[in-house]
Kinemage of the C-alpha trace (Angstrom):
@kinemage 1
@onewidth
@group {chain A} dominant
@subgroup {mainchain}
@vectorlist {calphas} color= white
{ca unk a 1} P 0.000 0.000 0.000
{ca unk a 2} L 2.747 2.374 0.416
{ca unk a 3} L 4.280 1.993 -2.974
{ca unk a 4} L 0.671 2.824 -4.439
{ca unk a 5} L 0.441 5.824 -2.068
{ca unk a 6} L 3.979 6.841 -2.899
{ca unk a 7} L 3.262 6.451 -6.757
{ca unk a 8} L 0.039 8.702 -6.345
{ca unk a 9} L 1.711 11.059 -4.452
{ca unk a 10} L 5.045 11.991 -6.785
{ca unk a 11} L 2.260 11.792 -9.853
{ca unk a 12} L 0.561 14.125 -8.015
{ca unk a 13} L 3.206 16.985 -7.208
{ca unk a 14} L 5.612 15.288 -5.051
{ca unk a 15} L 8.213 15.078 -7.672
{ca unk a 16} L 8.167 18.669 -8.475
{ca unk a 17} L 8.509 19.593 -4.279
{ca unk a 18} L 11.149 17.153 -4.026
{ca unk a 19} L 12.769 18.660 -7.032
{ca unk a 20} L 12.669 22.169 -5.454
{ca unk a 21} L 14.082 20.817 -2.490
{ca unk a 22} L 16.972 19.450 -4.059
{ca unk a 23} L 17.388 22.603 -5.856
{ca unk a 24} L 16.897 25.063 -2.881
{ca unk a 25} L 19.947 22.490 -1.048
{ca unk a 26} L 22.070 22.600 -3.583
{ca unk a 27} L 21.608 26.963 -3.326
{ca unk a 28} L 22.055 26.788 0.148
{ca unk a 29} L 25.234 24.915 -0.097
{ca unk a 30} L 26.863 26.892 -2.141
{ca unk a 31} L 28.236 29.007 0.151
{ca unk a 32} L 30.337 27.432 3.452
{ca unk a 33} L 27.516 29.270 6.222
{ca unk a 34} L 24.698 27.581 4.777
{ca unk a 35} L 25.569 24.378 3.837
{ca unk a 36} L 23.622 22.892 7.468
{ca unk a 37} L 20.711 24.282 5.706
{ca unk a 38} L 21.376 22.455 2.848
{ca unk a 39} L 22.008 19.335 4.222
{ca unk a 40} L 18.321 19.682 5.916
{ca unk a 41} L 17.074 20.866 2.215
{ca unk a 42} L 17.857 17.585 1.009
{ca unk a 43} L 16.375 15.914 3.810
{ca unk a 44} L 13.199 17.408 3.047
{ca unk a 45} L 14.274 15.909 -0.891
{ca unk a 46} L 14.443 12.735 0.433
{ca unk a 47} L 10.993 12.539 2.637
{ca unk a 48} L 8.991 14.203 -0.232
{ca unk a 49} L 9.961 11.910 -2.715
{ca unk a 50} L 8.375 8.757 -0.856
{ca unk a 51} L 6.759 10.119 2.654
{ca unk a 52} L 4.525 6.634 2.527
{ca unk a 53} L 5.664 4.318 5.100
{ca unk a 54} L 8.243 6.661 6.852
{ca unk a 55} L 8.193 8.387 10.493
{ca unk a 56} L 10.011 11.557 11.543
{ca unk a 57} L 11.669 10.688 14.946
{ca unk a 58} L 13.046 13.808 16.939
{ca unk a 59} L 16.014 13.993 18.533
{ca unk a 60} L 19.470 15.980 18.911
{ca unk a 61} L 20.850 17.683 21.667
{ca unk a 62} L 22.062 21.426 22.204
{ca unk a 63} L 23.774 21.881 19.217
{ca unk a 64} L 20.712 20.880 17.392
{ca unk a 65} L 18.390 23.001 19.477
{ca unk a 66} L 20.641 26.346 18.891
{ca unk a 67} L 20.276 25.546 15.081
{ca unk a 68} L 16.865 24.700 15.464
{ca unk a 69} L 15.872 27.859 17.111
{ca unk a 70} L 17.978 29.809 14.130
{ca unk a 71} L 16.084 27.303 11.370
{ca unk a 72} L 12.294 28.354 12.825
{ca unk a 73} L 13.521 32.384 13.291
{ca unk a 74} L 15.042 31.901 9.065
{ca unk a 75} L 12.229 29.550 7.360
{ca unk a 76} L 10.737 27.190 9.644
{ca unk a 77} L 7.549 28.587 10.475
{ca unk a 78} L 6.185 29.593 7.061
{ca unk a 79} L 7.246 26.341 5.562
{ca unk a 80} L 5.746 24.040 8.372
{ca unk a 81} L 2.793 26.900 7.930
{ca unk a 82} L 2.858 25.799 3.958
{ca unk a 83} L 2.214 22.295 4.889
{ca unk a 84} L -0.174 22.840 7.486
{ca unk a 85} L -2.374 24.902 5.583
{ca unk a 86} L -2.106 21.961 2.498
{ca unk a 87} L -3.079 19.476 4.736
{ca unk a 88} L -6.072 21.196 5.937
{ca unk a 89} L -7.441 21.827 2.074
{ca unk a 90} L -6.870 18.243 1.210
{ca unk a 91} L -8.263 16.648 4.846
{ca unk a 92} L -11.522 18.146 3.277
{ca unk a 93} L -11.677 15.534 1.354
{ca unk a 94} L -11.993 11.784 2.363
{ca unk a 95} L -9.458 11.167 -0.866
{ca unk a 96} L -7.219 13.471 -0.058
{ca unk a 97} L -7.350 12.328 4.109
{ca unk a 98} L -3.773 10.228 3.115
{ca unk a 99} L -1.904 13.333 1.682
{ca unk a 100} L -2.730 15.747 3.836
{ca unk a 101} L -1.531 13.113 6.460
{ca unk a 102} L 1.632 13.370 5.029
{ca unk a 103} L 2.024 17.469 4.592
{ca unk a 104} L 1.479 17.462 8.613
{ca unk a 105} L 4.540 14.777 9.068
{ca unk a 106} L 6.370 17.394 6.478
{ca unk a 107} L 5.347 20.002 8.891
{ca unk a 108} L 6.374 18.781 12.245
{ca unk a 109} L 9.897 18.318 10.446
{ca unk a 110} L 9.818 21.732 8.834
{ca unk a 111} L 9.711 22.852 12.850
{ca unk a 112} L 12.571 21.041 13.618
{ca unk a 113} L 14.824 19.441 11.082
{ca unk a 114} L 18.154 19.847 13.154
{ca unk a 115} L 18.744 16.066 14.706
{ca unk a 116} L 15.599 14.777 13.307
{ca unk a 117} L 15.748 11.607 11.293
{ca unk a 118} L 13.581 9.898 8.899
{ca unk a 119} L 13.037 6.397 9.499
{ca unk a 120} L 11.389 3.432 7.274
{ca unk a 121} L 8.587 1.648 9.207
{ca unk a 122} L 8.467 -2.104 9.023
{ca unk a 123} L 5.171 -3.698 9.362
{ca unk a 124} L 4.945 -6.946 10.742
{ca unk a 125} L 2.000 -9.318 8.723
């Protein structure tokens, strides 16, 4: 089921936000100050390519919470705003219920990339 919901999803925009994720990290690495941001860029890549069967798992320590703190003050808030508010309009509809699931996970990590990871969730049968 998540390969279906993964294959609906990039048909359905994902691609193009993972593209411009991979694009904004590869700006923000260009120069030597941003290149954390980058790294986080492409970790936003990564998840919106195939968010389907995946869990954001927070975690870091004080290193991650002063970058943190400088990631919500730069772009953290209107982005995690972005997906909240994209969520919402497709939670309207019962067909939509599974994407908008996965523009809130997008959102919690938009809050707080710094020492997040992305993990793959196994499901036992």
């Amino acid at each position: 089921m998540t390969f279906l919901g993964n294959l609906l999803w990039l048909v359905s925009g994902g691609l193009l936000v993972s593209l411009g994720w991979f694009v904004s990290g590869l700006l923000w690495c260009v120069t030597v100050v941003g290149i954390p941001w980058g790294i986080q860029c492409f970790k936003f890549a990564k998840l919106s390519l195939a968010p389907f069967g995946k869990e954001v798992i927070p975690g870091g320590g004080a290193p991650s919470l002063i970058a943190n703190v400088l990631w919500l003050m730069i772009s953290g808030i209107p982005m995690a705003m972005g997906h909240v508010v994209a969520g919402v309009i497709l939670c309207l509809t019962i067909i939509g219920i599974p994407f908008g699931r996965q523009h809130f996970k997008l959102a919690a990590l938009a809050l707080t990339p710094f020492g997040a990871r992305v993990a793959t969730l196994r499901r036992v049968l």
